[in-house]
N, C-alpha and C positions, 0 to 999 in steps of 0.2 A: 864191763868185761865181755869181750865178745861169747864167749865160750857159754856164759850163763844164759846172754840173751837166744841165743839159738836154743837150748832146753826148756826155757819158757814157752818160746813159741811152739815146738815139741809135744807139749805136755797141754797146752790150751787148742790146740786144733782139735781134738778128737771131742771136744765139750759143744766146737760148734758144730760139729758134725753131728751128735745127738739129738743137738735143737733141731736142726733142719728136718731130718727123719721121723722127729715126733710132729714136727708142722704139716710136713707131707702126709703122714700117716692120718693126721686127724682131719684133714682137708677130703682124703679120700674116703675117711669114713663115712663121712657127711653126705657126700656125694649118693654112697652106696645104697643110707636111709632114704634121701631122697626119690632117688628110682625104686626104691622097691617100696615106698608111697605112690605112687605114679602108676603099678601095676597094679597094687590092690585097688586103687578108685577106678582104675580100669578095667579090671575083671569086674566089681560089682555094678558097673552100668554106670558111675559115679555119683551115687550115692553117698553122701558123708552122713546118712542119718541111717541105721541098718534094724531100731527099734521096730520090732513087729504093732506096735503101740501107737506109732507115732502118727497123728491126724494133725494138720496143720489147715486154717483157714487164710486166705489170701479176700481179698475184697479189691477190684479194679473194673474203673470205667463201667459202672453199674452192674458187673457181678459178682457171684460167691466162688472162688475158684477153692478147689480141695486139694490136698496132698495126702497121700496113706506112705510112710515107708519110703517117703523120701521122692515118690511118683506124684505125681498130676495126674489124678481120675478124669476119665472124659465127657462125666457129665460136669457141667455147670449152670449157676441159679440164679436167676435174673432176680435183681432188689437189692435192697440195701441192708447189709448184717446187721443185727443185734443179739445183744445176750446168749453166750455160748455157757455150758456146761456142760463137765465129763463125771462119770462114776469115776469109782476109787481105783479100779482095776486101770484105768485111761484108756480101754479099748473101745468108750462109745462117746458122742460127743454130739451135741447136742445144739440148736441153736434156730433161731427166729430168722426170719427174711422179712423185711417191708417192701410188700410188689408195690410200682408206681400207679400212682389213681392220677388218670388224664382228666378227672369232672371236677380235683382238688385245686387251688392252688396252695402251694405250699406255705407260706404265711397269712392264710385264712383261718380262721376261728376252726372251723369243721374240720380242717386237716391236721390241727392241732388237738383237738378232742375227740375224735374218731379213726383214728389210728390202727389197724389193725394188722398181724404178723402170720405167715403161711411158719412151721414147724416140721423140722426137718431133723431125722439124727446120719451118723456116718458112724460106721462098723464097720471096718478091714475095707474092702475096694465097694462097697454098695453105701448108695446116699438113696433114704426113705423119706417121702414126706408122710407125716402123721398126720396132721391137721391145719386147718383154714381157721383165718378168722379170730386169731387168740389174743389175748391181750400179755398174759402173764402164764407161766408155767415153773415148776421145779422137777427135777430130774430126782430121783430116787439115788442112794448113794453104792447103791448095788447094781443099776442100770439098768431093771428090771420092768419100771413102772413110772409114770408122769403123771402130774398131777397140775391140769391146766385151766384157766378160767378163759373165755371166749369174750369178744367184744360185747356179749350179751349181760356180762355178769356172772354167765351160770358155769359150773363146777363141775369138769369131768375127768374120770380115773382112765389111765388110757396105759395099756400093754407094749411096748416097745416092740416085739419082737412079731407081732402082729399086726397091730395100729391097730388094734381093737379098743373102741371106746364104751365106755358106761357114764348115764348124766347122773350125779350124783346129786346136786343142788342147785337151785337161783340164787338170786343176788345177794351171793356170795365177796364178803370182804374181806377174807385173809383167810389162810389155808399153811397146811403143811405136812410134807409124805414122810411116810416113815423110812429107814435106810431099808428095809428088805422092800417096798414098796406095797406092802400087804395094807398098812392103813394110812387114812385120811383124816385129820381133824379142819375144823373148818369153821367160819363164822357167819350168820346170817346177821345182818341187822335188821332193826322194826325201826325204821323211819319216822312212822307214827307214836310211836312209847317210848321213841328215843333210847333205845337198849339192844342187847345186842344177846343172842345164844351161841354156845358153842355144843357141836357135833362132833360125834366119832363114826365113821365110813371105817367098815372092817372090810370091805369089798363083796358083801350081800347085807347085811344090816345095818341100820340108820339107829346109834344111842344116842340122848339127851347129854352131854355132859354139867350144861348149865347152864342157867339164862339170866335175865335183871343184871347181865355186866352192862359196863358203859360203853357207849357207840365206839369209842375207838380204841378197843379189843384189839388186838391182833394172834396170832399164831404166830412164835418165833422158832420155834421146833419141836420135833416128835420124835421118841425111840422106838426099838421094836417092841410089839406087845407080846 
């Protein structure tokens, strides 16, 4: 019947007419998010990371390159990275450099066994180096204080916020800092009697904790006292 098919058609136009205006609609919504993405990475320098916190390590073509906050600091550190660690807060962050020895070669006996690391931390836009020479170290979990042993063996407490060092022991074989970074325990071995003492470093006194353990003691951690 003609009469019907013209009401049909009537009655279903204005359904396509709604789709269309909702397509357009959501097409220019999108649009809209997008450019006003586009002006906030552009007002903040383009920065997508805005974390006051945030330190980032890069390693290229033999350097240490930094980031704070989403920038590139302008110093950088010639060597090759290893072993990073941050406190709990993550505003300090921590980490070893192996500088190149031109007298090594690299798959010699002595470049293999005499290895040694420069120590370095980063805090908001400043990179410090602490010390020379280290073989191993832990960072305090308050980020206050480190606790490092030297290509030597020997055991020193060392201040972050200074680089002020104190020797605390020799040949020294395992160690560990407390989270406020106030103590040290630590192991000495006797080589000779085959046994091994353990120490407490409160950061001016030296206690016995024990001795006659076996040579391979270790420290696997320490609380605040």
């Amino acid at each position: 019947d003609p009469v019907e098919s013209v009401e049909t058609v009537t009655e279903t136009a204005p359904k396509k007419f709604n789709m269309k205006t909702l397509i357009i609609a959501g097409v220019a919504a999108v649009v809209v998010i997008i450019i006003l993405i586009a002006i906030i990475v552009s007002a903040t320098g383009g920065k997508y990371i805005i974390s006051d916190t945030d330190i980032t390590l890069f390693e290229a073509d033999g350097e240490i390159i930094v980031c704070n906050n989403g920038k590139k600091l302008s110093k950088t550190i010639e060597g090759s990275y290893t072993d990073s660690q941050s406190n709990l807060e993550g505003d300090i962050v921590t980490f070893m450099v192996e500088k190149e020895d031109s007298d090594k070669e690299e798959d010699s006996f002595d470049y293999s066994m005499d290895r040694s690391y420069d120590l370095y931390s980063v805090k908001g836009k400043k990179i410090k180096e602490l010390a020379n020479d280290i073989s191993s170290y832990i960072l305090s979990a308050e980020g206050n204080a480190i606790a490092y042993v030297d290509d030597e063996g020997t055991l020193y407490s060392l201040r972050v916020s200074s680089a002020k060092k104190e020797k605390v022991a020799e040949e020294v074989s395992g160690y560990a800092i407390s989270p406020n970074g106030k103590d040290i325990v630590y192991v000495v071995k006797d080589y000779e009697e085959s046994t091994a003492t353990v120490y407490l470093f409160d950061g001016s006194d030296k206690t016995k904790i024990g001795s006659n353990f076996e040579t391979g003691t270790d420290v696997v951690g320490l609380s605040n006292g």
